[in-house]
N, C-alpha and C positions, 0 to 999 in steps of 0.2 A: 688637729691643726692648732697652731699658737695665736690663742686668741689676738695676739700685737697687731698681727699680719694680714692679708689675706692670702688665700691657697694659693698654691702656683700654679695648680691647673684647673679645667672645669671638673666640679663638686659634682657626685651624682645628680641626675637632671641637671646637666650643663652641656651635655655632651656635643653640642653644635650651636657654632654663633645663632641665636636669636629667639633658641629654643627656652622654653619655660623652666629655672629650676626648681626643683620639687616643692620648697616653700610657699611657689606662685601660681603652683597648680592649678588649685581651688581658686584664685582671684582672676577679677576679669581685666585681661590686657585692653586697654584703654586707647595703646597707639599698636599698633599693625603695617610695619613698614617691610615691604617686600622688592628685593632687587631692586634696590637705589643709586641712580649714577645720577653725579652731577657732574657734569664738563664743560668748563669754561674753552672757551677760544680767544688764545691772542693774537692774532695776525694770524700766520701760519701753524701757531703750535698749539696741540690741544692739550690741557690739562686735565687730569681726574680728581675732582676732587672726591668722591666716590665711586667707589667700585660694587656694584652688587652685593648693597651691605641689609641686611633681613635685619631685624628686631622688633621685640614686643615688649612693651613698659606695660608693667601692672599698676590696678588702679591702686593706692595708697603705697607704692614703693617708695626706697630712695635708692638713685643710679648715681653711681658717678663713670662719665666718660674720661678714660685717660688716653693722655697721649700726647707726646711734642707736637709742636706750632708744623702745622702742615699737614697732621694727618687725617684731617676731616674731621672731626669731631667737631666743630662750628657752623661748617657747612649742615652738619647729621641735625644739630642745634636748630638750626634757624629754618629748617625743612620741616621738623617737629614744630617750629611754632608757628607756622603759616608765615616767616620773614621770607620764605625762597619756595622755589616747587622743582621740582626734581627735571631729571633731562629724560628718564626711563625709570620706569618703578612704581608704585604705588604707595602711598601711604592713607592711614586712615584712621580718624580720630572718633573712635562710635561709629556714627553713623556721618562724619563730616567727611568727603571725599576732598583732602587735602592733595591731590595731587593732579587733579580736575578744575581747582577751584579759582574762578575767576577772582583780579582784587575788592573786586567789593565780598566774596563768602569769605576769602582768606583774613580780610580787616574784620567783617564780624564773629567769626572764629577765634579772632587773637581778642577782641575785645569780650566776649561772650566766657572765654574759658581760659586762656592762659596769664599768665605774670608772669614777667623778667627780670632779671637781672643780671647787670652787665658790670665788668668789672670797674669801669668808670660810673661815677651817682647819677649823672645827668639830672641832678635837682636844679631849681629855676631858683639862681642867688634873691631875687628880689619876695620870693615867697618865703612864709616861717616853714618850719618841718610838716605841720597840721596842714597849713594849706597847698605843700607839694602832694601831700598824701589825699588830699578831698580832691585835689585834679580828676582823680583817677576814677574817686565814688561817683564824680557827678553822668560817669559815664559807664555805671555798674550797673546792672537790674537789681541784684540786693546785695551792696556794700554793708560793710562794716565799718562803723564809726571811726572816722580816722584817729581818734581820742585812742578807743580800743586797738586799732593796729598798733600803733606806735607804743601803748603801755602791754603789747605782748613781745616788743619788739627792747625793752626796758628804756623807754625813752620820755616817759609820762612827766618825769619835770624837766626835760627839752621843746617840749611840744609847740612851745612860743619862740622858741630861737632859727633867729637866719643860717643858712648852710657857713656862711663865714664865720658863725661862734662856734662851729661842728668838727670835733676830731674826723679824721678820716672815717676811722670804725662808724664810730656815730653818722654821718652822712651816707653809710654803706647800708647800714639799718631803717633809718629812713628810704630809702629807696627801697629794702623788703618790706616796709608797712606799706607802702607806695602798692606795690607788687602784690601783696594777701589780702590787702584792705576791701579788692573786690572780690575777693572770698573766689580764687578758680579753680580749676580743677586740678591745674598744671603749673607748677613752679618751673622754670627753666633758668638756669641761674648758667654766663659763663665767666671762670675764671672771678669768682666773689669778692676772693680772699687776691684776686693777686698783684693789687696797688697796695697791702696792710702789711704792718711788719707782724711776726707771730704772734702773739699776745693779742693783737686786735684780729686777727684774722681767725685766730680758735672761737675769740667769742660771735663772733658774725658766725660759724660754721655753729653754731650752738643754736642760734638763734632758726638757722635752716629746719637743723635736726630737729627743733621745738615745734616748728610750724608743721612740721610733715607728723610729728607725730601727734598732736594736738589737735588739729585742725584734720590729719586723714589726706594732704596733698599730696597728689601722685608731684617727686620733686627728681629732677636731673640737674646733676653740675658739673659741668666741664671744666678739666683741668690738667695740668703738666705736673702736678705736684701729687706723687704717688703716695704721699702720706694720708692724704685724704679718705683714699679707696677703704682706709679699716673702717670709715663712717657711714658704709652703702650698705643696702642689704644684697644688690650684685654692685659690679665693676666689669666694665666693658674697657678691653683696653683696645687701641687701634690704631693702625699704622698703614702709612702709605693708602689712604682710603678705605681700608679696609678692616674689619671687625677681628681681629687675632684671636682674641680671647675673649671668653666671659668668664667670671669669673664670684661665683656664692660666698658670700662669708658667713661662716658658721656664727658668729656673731658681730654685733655692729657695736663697734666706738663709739664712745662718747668724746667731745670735743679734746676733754680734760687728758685724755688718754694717749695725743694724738703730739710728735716730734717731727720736725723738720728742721 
């Protein structure tokens, strides 16, 4: 396979949406989502936003979800992170019955074990970058010095400035110090990169790939931008609610590597 790329079909062990491929064997799946529908109602019409979609994320992976605007991959997103709970299906996080769980298990869940990031900062203008990022510690069990997140994130002589002295990239960083700083299990990132123009956007997808492989964070990032998928160790693409493809890449990008 040419390493640029990923394969066009499923890799041995890929042979069925959701199943382990061979690389993930030996590691233990983390999330356990089985026959997942989410259907909205608007007045009379019912929407899918999934369809009976299985998958399992390994602990210390990187996924990327692809797929244009509507095909569920945010919905899949925010079900993985205790933001929504399915309409039929089960999911399950360890031992967290994510598809069971009332909003008080689903809030200490997202605060116990996951980090986000959303394509917009949502930093608080009247805080420096250090104090958006200590928001988060004071409600960690064992944070990481906001000092340390932001100087993994290369931001150590920004760490006093307001989000108004912050390029885009930079405020997008901040928010993943934000996000690793309470040290979880789960990175969930959608669409990172997709208010950056290239150049900022590679290095923000650098800084992901840093964190997952440094730190060990099982990480998923959804996105429309199929250049990304060379930077996963699978790619799940998906349409119309439902899981099409998975997809192994014989090896993972680096940012540097990566054209759109």
């Amino acid at each position: 396979m040419d390493a640029s790329t990923p394969s066009q079909g499923p890799s041995a062990g890929d042979a069925a949406p959701g199943a382990a491929p061979a690389a993930a064997e030996a590691r233990e799946a983390v999330f356990e989502a089985r026959g997942l529908c989410k259907i909205y109602r608007v007045g009379d019409v019912e929407v899918r936003a999934l369809d009976d979609v299985d998958l399992d994320l390994y602990r210390g992976e990187f996924l990327v979800l692809l797929g244009p605007s509507g095909s569920g991959k945010s919905t899949l997103l925010n079900i993985l992170g205790g933001l929504d709970v399915p309409t039929r299906g089960t999911v399950r996080f360890l031992d967290h019955d994510l598809s069971g769980g009332d909003e008080a298990a689903l809030t200490r869940f997202r605060r116990e074990h996951v980090g986000f990031v959303f394509q917009f900062y949502n930093l608080i203008p009247s805080l420096t970058a250090r104090e958006n990022v200590a928001l988060v510690t004071e409600i960690a069990a064992h944070p990481m010095d906001p000092a340390d997140a932001l100087r993994l994130v290369g931001l150590e002589e920004r760490i006093d400035h307001f989000p108004a002295q912050l390029s885009g990239g930079e405020q997008q960083r901040v928010a993943i110090a934000r996000a690793i700083a309470k040290q979880p299990d789960v990175l969930l990132c959608d669409e990172p990169t997709g208010a950056l123009d290239f150049e900022t956007g590679k290095r923000v997808l650098d800084v992901l790939a840093r964190t997952n492989r440094e730190l060990g964070t099982t990480t998923a990032v959804i996105t429309h931008n199929a250049a990304i998928a060379g930077m996963a160790d699978r790619v799940v693409r998906m349409r119309s609610g439902r899981i099409a493809e998975i997809v192994r890449n014989a090896r993972r990008l680096s940012s540097d590597e990566l054209s759109w």
